[in-house]
Each structure stands twice: as structure tokens, then as C-alpha cells.
C-alpha positions in Angstrom: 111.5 100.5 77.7 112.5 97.2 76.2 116.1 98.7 75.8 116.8 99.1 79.6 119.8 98.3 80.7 121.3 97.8 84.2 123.5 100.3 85.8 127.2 99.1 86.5 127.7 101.3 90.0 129.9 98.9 92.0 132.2 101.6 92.1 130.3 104.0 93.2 130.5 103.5 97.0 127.4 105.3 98.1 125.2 102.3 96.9 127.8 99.6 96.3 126.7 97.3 99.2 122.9 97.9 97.6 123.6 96.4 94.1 125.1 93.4 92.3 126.5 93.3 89.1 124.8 93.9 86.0 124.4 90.7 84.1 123.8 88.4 87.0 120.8 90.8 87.7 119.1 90.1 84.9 120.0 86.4 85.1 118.1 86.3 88.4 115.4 88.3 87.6 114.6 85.7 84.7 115.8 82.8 87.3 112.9 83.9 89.8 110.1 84.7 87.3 110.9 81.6 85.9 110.2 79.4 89.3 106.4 79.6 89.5 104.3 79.3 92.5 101.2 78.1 91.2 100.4 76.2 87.7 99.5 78.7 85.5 96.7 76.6 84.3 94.8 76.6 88.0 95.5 80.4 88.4 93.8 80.4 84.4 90.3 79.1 86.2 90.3 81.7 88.7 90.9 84.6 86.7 93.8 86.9 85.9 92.8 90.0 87.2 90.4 90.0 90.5 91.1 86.3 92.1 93.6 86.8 94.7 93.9 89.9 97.3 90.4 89.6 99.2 90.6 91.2 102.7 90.6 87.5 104.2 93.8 86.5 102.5 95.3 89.4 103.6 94.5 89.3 107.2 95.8 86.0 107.4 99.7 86.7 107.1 100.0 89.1 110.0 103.0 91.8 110.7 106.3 91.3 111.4 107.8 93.2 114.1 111.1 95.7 113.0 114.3 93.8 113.1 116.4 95.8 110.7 115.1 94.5 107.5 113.6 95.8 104.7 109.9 95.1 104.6 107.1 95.9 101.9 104.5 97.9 103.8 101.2 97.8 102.3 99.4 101.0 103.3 95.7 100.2 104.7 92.8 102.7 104.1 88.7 102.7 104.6 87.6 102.7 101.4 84.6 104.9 100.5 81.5 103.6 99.3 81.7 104.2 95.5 85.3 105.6 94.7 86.2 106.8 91.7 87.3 103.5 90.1 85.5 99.8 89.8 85.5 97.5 92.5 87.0 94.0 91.8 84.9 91.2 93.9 85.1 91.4 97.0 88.8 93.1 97.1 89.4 95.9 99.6 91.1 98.8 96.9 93.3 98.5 99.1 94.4 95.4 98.8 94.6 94.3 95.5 97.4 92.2 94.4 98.3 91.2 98.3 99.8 88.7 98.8 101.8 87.6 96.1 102.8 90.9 94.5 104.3 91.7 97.9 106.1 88.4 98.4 107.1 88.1 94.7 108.5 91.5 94.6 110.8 90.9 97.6 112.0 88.1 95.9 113.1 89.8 93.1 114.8 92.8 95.5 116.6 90.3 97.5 117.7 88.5 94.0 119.0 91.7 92.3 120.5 93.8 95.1 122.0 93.3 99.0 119.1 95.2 100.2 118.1 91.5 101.9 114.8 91.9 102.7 112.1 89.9 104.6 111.0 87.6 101.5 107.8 85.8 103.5 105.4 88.3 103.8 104.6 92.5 104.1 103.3 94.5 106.8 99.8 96.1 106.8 99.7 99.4 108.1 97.5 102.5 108.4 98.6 106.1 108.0 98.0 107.3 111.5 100.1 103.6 112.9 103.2 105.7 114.5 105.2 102.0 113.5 105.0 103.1 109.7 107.9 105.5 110.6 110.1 102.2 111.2 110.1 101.4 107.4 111.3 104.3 104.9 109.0 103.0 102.0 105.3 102.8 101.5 102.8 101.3 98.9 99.0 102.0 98.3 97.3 100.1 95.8 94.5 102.3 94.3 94.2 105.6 95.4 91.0 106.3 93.6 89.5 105.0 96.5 91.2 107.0 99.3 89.5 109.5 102.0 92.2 109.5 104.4 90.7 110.9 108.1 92.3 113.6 109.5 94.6 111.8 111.9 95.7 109.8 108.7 96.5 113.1 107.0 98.6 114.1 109.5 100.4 110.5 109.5 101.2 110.7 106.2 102.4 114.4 106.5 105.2 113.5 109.1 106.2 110.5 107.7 107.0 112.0 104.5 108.2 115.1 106.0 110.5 112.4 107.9 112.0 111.0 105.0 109.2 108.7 104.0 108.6 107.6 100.5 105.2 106.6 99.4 104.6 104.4 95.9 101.0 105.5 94.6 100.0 102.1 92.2 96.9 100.6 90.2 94.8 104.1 89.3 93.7 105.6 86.4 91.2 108.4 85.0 89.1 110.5 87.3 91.2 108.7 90.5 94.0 110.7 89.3 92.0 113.6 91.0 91.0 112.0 94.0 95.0 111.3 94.6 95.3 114.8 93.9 92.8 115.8 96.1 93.9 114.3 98.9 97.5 114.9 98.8 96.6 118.6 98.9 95.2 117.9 102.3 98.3 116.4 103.2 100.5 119.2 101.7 98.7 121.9 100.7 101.5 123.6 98.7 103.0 119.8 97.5 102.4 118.9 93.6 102.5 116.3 91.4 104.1 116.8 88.4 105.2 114.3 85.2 108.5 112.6 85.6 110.6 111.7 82.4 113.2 109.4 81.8 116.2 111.9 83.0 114.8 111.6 86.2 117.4 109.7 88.4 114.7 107.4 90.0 114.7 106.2 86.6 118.3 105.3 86.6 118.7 104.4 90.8 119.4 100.8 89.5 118.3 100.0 86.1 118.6 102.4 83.5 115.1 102.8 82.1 115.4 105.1 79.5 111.7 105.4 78.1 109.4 104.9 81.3 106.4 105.8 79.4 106.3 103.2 76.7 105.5 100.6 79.5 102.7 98.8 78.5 100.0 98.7 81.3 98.2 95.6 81.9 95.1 97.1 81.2 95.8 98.5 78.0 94.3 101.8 79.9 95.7 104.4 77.8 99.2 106.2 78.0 101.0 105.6 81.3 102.6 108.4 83.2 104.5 108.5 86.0 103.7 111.6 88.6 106.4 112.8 91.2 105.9 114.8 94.7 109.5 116.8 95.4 110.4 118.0 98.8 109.5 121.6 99.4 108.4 121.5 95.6 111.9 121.7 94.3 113.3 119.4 91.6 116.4 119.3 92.8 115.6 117.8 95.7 114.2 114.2 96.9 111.2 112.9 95.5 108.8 112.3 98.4 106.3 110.0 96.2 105.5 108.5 92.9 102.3 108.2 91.5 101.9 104.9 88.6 98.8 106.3 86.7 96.9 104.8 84.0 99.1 101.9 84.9 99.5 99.1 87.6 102.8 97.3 88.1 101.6 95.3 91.4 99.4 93.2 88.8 103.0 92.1 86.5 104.1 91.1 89.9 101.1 88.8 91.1 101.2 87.3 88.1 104.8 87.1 86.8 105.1 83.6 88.0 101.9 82.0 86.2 102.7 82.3 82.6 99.7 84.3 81.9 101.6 87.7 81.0 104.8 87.8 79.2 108.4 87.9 81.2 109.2 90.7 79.2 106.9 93.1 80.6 106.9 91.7 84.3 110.6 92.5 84.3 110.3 95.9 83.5 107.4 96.0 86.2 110.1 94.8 88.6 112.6 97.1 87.7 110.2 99.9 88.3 110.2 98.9 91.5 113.6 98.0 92.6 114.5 101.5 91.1 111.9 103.0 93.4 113.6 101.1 96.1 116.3 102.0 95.7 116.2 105.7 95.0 114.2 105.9 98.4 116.7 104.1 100.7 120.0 106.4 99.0 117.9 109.3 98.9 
């Protein structure tokens, strides 16, 4: 996936006012990566993967009421007791990443398109929070961990059914079927199945020929990227997108610290602006 390029659509008018040209895309993503937050050495003593994200940090930022805006929307969920994954410290599943993945992604989709979005913060919402149908994307950060209630089911059922579009992140092995599981109690006849790199989500934006040679941070075994269609038909809107064996909300904590390479934090970011992207045109 080294070899993706970005798209050159400034004449196509549908999503002209969504995207800036090529080049100077690529020139800001490197721009932003390149202005860190935090010294990477401090960041070093904490730890790469588990430091940041407990509950505390993330009840500290609060939400932002709807003005127009795009804003991230972290999706909140009770975690069960053991899940199907491992715990990191004291991190809520649910939160892992939050903040700075949240914040540095906007940065990166405010740099890269004229989606403008709010750039100081997401919102933390649960399923069954009738303001979740004020924003038309949605992120959950390991879904191994998941047991939606019944009145979150039914959330989650309307807002996708709404034109919602959920970004399923930071899973792997035997959470594969919990995410599986659960979506079946959401829609019962919905399925995941494996996207390749003709899909257009791929090409929304960037042009990212060979999703599945992203390298995870984990090194967790082949990635592979899951879709949910509408009615279960391919030629109609994806509803979700499911990240598995791989986690691109870590690239983005971290892209600032100099602790993982640029090269693989931008294609983390382009993941997601083409996620983006394909949600608000589709």
C-alpha cells in the first residue's frame, strides 16, 4: 500500500468542495505528522501502546453541541468483564487511543480536504443517545469487548438504517466473532464480508490499491478489512467497516511522537479520510 496515490477529482463536482488537490495533500499530511505534540522521548517513558486513553482522560474533554461541523464521535459501550481480547491498564476497550487519535485525526481531515471539522476534541456517545443521529459517522475502538443492551441494539439499527456509518477498529482473533455476533442482533439478515482494493471506499479519496498489505501495529497477522452493505447488496452503500487483525487509531495516537514510522501513519490516515469520505458522499 506504499504505492497509494491520491485521487485528482476536482472535477468531479459531487465531492469537489470535499477535496484539495493531490500533491498539496500529501505535503500536509507530512506537514502535520511532522509537528509533534509531545517529545517523543517523554511519550518513550510511558509506553507506546497502553499509556494514554484511561476513562479519566476521556471524561475530561466533554461534548460539543451540533453546529454544523464534522465531529469524530467515539462510540461508548459497558464493557463486559472478560471480553474476548486483553485489557490494557486501566483503559475502558472503549476508549483506547482517545484523545489524541481523535484530535490528530481531525487534523489531518481538516489538512487534506474542506470537510473543516472541529479539530479540538470528539464527542462520546452511546448507541441508544438519540444525538448520535446528528453526526453521519461513528467509531468504536475494540469490539471484542461489546455486549450492546437491547435499547443500544435498537440505536444502532436506526442509525444505520438512517444513513449512519459505523468504523469498527483495534480487534483481532476470537473478537472477530463477538463483532459478528452482535451485529446479527442488530441486523439479523446484515453480513460482513471481505473488501478488496476495487472497492470504491478504497478509492473515495486516496487511491489505495492494496489495503491488505497494511502493516498493523501489532504485527497481529494478515489484516482484513470487513464491509456491512445495505440490504446485503454490493452495489449499494456500505453501512460499516470492520479493521480486523489491525488497529489504525494506534498510527494516529502516535504519528506525532517519532516512535512509529511516517510511512505507515500516513496510510493509517488515509484509511480514514477515505472512510470519511465515502460515508459523507455516500
Amino acid at each position: 500500500m506504499n504505492g497509494s496515490t491520491a485521487r485528482d477529482d476536482s472535477h468531479d463536482h459531487g465531492r469537489s468542495r470535499m477535496m484539495a488537490g493531490p500533491r498539496a495533500c500529501l505535503a500536509l499530511i507530512i506537514a502535520v505528522l511532522a509537528a509533534g505534540g509531545l517529545a517523543a522521548a517523554a511519550l518513550a517513558q510511558e509506553g507506546w501502546f497502553g499509556g494514554r486513553g484511561r476513562v479519566e482522560d476521556a471524561e475530561a474533554e466533554g461534548n460539543s453541541a451540533y453546529d454544523g461541523r464534522f465531529v469524530f464521535v467515539r462510540l461508548r459501550y459497558a464493557a463486559s468483564s472478560g471480553g474476548l481480547g486483553f485489557r490494557r491498564g486501566r483503559l475502558a476497550p472503549w476508549a483506547h487511543d482517545y484523545p489524541r487519535a481523535d484530535v490528530h485525526f481531525m487534523k489531518i481531515l481538516e489538512a487534506t480536504t474542506f470537510i473543516a471539522p472541529r479539530i479540538d476534541g470528539s464527542n462520546i456517545l452511546a448507541l441508544d443517545d438519540p444525538a448520535l443521529f446528528a453526526f453521519p459517522v461513528a467509531y468504536m475502538s475494540e469490539p471484542g469487548f461489546w455486549r450492546p443492551s437491547d435499547t443500544e441494539v435498537d440505536g444502532l439499527r436506526a442509525y444505520l438504517t438512517k444513513g449512519g456509518f459505523v468504523i469498527f477498529d483495534d480487534f483481532d482473533g476470537p473478537d472477530l466473532d463477538n463483532l459478528k455476533e452482535q451485529m446479527r442482533r442488530v441486523l439479523p439478515d446484515g453480513r460482513f464480508v471481505e473488501l478488496d482494493g476495487s472497492h470504491p471506499i478504497f478509492h473515495s479519496f486516496f487511491d489505495i490499491d492494496a489495503p491488505l498489505e497494511f502493516i498493523p501495529p501489532y504485527g497481529q497477522g494478515q489484516p482484513v478489512f470487513y464491509g456491512m452493505f445495505e440490504d446485503n447488496d454490493p452495489a449499494k452503500r456500505l453501512i460499516a467497516v470492520a479493521n480486523f487483525n489491525n488497529d489504525i487509531g494506534e498510527y494516529w495516537e502516535f504519528s506525532d511522537t517519532g516512535l512509529v514510522p511516517i510511512d505507515l501513519s500516513n496510510e493509517a490516515y488515509k484509511l480514514g479520510v477515505n472512510y470519511v469520505v465515502y460515508a459523507m458522499t455516500h
